[in-house]
C-alpha positions in Angstrom: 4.8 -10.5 -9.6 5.9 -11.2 -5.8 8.5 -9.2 -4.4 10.3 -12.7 -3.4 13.9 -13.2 -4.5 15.8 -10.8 -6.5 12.9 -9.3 -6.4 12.6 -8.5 -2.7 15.9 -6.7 -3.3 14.0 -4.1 -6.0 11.3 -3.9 -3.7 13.8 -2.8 -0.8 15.5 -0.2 -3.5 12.1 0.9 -4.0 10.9 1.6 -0.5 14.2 3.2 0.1 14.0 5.8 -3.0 10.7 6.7 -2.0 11.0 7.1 1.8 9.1 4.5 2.5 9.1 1.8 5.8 11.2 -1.5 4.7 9.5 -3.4 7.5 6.7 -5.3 5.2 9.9 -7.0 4.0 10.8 -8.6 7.2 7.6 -8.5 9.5 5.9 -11.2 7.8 2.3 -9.2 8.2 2.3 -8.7 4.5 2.9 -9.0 1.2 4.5 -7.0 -1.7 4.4 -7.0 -5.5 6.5 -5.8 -8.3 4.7 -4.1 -11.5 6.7 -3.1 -14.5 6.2 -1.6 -18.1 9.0 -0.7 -20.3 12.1 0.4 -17.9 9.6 1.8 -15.2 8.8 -0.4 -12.1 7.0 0.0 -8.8 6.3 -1.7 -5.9 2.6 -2.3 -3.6 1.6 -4.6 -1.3 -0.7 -5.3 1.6 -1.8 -6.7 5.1 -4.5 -8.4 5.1 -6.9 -8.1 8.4 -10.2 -10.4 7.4 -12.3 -8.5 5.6 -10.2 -5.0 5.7 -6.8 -4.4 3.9 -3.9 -2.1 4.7 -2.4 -1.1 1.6 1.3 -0.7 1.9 4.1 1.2 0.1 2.7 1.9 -3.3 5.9 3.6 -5.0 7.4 3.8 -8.4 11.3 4.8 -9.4 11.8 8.2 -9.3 12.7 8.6 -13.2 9.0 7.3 -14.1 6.5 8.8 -11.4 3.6 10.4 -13.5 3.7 7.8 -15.9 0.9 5.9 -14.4 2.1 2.9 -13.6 1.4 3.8 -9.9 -2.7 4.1 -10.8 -2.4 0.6 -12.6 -0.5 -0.7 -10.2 -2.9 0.3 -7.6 -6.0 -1.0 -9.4 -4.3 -4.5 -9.8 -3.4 -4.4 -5.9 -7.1 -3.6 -5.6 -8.6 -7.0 -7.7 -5.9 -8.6 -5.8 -8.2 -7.8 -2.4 -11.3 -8.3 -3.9 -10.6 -11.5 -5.0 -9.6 -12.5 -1.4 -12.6 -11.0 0.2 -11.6 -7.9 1.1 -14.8 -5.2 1.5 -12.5 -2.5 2.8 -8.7 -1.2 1.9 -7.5 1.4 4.4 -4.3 3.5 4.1 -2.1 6.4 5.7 0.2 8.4 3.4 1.5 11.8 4.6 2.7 12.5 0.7 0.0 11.1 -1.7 -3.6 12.1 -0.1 -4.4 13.4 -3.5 -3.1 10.3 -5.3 -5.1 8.2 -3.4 -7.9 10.5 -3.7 -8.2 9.7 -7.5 -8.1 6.6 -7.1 -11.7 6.5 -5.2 -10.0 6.7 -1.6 -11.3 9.1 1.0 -10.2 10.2 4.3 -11.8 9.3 7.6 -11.1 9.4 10.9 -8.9 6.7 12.5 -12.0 6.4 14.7 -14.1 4.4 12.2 -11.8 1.8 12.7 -13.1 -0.9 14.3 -10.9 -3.9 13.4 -8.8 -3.9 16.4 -6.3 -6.4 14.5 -5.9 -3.4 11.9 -6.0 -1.0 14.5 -2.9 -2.7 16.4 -1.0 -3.1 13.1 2.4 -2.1 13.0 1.6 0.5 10.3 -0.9 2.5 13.0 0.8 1.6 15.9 4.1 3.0 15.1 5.2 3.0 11.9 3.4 6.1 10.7 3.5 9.1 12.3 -0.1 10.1 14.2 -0.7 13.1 11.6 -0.2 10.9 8.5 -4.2 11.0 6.7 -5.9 7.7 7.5 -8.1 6.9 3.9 -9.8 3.9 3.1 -12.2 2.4 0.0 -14.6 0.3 0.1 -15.0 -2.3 -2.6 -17.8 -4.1 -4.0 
């Protein structure tokens, strides 16, 4: 569900617990989601940049990481962009590389970029550091 309401306010918790940038919340470049199953719940979202993505701040609460509502979540975030039209979903993480990695993600260069909208997001600009890994996935 979107991460509007009392929602947004789980979202924030979220991003907090997890270390994660709060600005999707109030930049208006993207949007989040809420998952949950049973008392676990996590958090995703994305900007979108035509036909490239940015997936953002994929977390779960602490007490349920490793139950794999982070990989579901993730796939559903992923339909979500390939039912707008989305042929590529790009990333940094400094923390989850392997996560990601599983999930059919691999690194490249920031150099392969060439949306310059994507390129001059927030998230790459100045949000992440320079060293975090840069990963994308194409989709079908």
């Amino acid at each position: 569900m979107p991460a509007v309401g009392p929602e947004r306010d789980l979202a924030e918790q979220l991003l907090i617990s997890a270390k994660l940038p709060t600005d999707i919340l109030t930049s208006g470049l993207g949007e989040l989601w809420i998952a949950r199953s049973g008392e676990a719940t996590g958090v995703g979202g994305f900007e979108f940049y035509g036909e490239d993505a940015l997936l953002r701040s994929v977390a779960v609460d602490e007490t349920h990481r490793g139950t794999g509502l982070g990989g579901r979540l993730t796939e559903a975030l992923l339909v979500i962009a390939m039912e707008r039209g989305v042929r590529r979903v790009w990333l940094l993480t400094e923390t989850a590389e392997k996560f990601f990695q599983r999930k059919g993600f691999a690194r490249v260069e920031r150099s392969a970029i060439t949306n310059a909208d994507l390129l001059s997001s927030p998230e790459f600009t100045h949000v992440c550091a320079s060293t975090a890994a840069c990963m994308m996935k194409r989709l079908s």
